[in-house]
N, C-alpha and C positions, 0 to 999 in steps of 0.2 A: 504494500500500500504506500504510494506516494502522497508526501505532500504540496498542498497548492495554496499557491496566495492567488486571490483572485482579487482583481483591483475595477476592473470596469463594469461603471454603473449601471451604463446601459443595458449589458449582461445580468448582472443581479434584476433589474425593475422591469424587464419586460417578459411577460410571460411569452411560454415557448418550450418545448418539446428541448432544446437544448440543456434546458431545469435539471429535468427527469432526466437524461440522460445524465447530466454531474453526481446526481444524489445516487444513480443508481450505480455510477461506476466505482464506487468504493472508497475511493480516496479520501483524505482528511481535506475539507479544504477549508477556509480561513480569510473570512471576507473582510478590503478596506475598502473606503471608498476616492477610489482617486481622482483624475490625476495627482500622483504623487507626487512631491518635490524630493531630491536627491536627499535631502537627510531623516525622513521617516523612512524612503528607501533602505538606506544603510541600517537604520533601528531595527530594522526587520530581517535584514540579509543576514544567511546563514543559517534559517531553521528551515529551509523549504526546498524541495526536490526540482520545482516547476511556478514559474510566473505564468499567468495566462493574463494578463495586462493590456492596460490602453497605451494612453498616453505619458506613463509616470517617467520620472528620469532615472533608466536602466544606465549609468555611467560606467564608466572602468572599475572606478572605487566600488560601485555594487555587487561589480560583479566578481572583482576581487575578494570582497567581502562575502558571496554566496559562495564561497568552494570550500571545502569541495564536492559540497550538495548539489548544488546545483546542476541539472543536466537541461533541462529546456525552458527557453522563452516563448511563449507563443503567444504572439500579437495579436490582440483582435483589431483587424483594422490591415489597412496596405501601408502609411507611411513607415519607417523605421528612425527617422530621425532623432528620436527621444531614447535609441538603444544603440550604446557603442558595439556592432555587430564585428569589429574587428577585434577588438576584446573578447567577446562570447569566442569568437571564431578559435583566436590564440587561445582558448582553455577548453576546447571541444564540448563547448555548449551549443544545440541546436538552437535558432529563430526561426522561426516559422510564421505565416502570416498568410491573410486573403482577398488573396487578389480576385476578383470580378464578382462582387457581391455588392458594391453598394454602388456603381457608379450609375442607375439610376433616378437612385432618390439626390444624390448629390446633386445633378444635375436636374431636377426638378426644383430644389432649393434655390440651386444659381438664380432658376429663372425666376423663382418667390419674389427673390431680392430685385434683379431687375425691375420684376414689374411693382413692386414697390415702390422703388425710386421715381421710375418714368409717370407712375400716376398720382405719385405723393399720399400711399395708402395710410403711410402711419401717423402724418399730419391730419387727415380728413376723419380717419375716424377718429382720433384722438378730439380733435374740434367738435364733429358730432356727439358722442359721448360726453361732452361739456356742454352738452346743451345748445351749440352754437350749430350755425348754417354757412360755415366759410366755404367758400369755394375757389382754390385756385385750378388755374389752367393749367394741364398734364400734356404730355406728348405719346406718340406712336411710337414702335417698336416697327412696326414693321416698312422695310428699304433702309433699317439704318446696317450699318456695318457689324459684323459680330465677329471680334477679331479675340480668337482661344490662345492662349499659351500653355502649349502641352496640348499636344494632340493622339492623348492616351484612352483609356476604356472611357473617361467621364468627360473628354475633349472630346470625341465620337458625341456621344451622347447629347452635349452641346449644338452641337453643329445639326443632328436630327431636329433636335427642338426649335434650333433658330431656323431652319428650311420652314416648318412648319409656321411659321411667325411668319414668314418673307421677310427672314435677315437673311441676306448674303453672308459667306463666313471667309474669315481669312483666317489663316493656322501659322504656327511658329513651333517648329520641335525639329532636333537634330533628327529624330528618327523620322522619317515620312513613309506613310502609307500609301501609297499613289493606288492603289485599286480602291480604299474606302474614299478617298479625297477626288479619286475623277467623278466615283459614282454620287458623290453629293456635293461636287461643284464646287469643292474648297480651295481658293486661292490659297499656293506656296509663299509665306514673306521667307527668304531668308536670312532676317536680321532681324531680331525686335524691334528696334528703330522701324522700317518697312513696315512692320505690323502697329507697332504707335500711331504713326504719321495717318493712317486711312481708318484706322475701327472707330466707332462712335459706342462701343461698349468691350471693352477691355475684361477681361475672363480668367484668372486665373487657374490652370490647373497643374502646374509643374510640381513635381517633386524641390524639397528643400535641402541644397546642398550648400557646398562651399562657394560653387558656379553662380546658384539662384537665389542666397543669398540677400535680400535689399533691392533685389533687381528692381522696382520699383523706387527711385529715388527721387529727388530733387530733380538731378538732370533728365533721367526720364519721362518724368514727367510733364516737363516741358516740352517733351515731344511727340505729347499727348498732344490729341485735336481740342482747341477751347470748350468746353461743358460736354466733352466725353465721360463717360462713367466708368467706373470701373467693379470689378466682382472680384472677388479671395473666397474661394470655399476650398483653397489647397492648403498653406499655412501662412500665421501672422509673420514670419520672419521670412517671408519673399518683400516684404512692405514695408519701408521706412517710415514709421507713424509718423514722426514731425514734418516730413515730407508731404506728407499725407494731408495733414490738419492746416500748415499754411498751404496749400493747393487751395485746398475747401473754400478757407478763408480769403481766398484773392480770387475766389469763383473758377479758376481756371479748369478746376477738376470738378465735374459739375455733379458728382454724387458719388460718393462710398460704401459700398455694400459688402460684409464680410461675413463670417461666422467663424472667422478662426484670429485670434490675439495673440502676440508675441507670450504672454504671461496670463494661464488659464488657472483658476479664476481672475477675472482681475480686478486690479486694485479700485477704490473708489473715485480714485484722481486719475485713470488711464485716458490719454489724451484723445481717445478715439471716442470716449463715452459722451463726450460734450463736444464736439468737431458738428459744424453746422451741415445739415445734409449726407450725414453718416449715418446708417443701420446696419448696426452688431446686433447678431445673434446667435445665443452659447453654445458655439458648438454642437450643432442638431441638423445638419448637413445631411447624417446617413444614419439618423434615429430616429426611425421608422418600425412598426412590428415588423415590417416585412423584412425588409434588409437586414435588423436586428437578429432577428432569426438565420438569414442566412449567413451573415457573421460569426453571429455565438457559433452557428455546429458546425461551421467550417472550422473556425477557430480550436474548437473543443475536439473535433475530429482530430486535429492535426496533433495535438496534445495527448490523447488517447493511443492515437497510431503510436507517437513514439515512444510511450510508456510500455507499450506492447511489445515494442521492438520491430515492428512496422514501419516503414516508410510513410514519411509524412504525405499530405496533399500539395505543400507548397510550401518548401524552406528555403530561406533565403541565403545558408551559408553552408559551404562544403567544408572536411576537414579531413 
């Protein structure tokens, strides 16, 4: 019997056939509620066989600190940024993780926010709700540019959704698909610059690396088109908030829509909570019953396989 810390919420609070499946496999497991920061991590490391985890920060030091128990990480979710998986890798811990399970509620989300923005839904009902009858002028989505970065399972999924709108899409990723992008008419940029200069709604969906980074900064953003919008449902650290906030504030960035923050929870003074024509929201991107489900039992699958001695569904590090 292994044991397991199990840290993500959305896993605990959504019911699902994934439940049943934890309580019935045997194991001890041992719930917090994360995301964790690195030093309840470390409080913790060292009693436990297997993390099945969100977002908490798996650092070196944790993972230094979990051995030499520790045998697997399994991610619920596709990013890894929050796990030094070269670390895991150097001390033959498995990562594991799921890939093609939420990237249509994600992309459902994007477009939540979008249409948020463009019709100014959370001013109007807020006003209504106040008893008040304001009415400002919104705009169309559809003939404006839908320009994705990362043109991955949830950058696909974009590009469907904005055909359906009558956005035109333009894409940015080293890696191109040219059979999904001929069949759905996606202009190649090959430079984010290229893709700045023409989209009138900017879409994050890259992975966060050392590359991607801030990519979002001050000077990019000036090479953004005047009151283009922009969308982050990939991570808060593609985004340089200050950047961000005076944009907003000089109008030049004519609306912000995210659901993922450099620092989760965050603080009461985080600059994007009070940015004029900003909507944050926590993290709910790809928590949904459905996706949720297919997450947890993928996630839990892969967790299971390799306590078994099985071959995971999808691990991310070889050794």
């Amino acid at each position: 019997m292994a044991r397991i810390l199990l840290t993500t919420t959305s896993f605990q609070d959504t019911p699902g056939p994934h439940l049943d499946k934890l309580a019935a496999s045997g194991h001890e497991v041992v719930h917090e509620r994360g995301p964790l920061p690195e030093s309840r991590m470390l409080a913790l490391a060292g009693e436990f066989d297997a993390f099945l985890c969100g977002d908490d920060a798996i650092t070196r030091a944790v993972i230094e600190k979990s051995l030499p128990r520790l045998r697997i990480i399994a991610k619920y979710g596709i990013g890894l940024d929050k796990i030094d998986v070269a670390a895991a890798t150097a001390h033959k811990i498995a990562v594991t993780f799921t890939p093609g399970v939420n990237h249509t509620t994600v992309a459902e989300h994007s477009f939540g926010l979008l249409l948020t923005l463009v019709k100014e839904l959370d001013f109007h009902i807020n006003e209504t709700r106040a008893g008040r009858w304001t009415r400002h002028v919104g705009h169309e989505i559809a003939g404006k540019t839908l320009g994705i970065v990362g043109l991955g399972r949830i950058g696909k999924e974009m590009v469907i959704r904005g055909n359906a709108f009558g956005m035109p899409a333009v894409a940015f990723d080293t890696y191109w698909d040219e059979a999904f992008s001929s069949a759905h008419q996606v202009r190649r940029a090959h430079q984010l610059d290229e893709l700045l200069a023409v989209a009138d709604v900017v879409s994050l969906h890259t992975n966060l690396t050392p590359e991607t980074h801030g990519m979002i900064n001050a000077a990019t953003l000036q090479k953004m088109k005047p009151g283009a919008l922009l969308l982050n449902c990939g991570r808060g650290e593609l985004v340089d908030n200050a950047a961000i906030v005076a944009a907003l504030q000089s109008g030049h960035l004519g609306g912000y829509g995210t659901d993922v923050l450099d620092v989760e929870p965050p603080p009461a003074d985080h600059p994007l909570l009070h940015a004029p024509r900003c909507i944050v929201t926590p993290h709910i991107g790809s928590r949904t019953h459905e996706s949720v489900q297919r997450q947890a039992g993928m996630a839990l699958e892969n967790l299971l396989r390799f306590l078994n001695g099985q071959a995971p569904l999808a691990q991310a590090n070889k050794f």
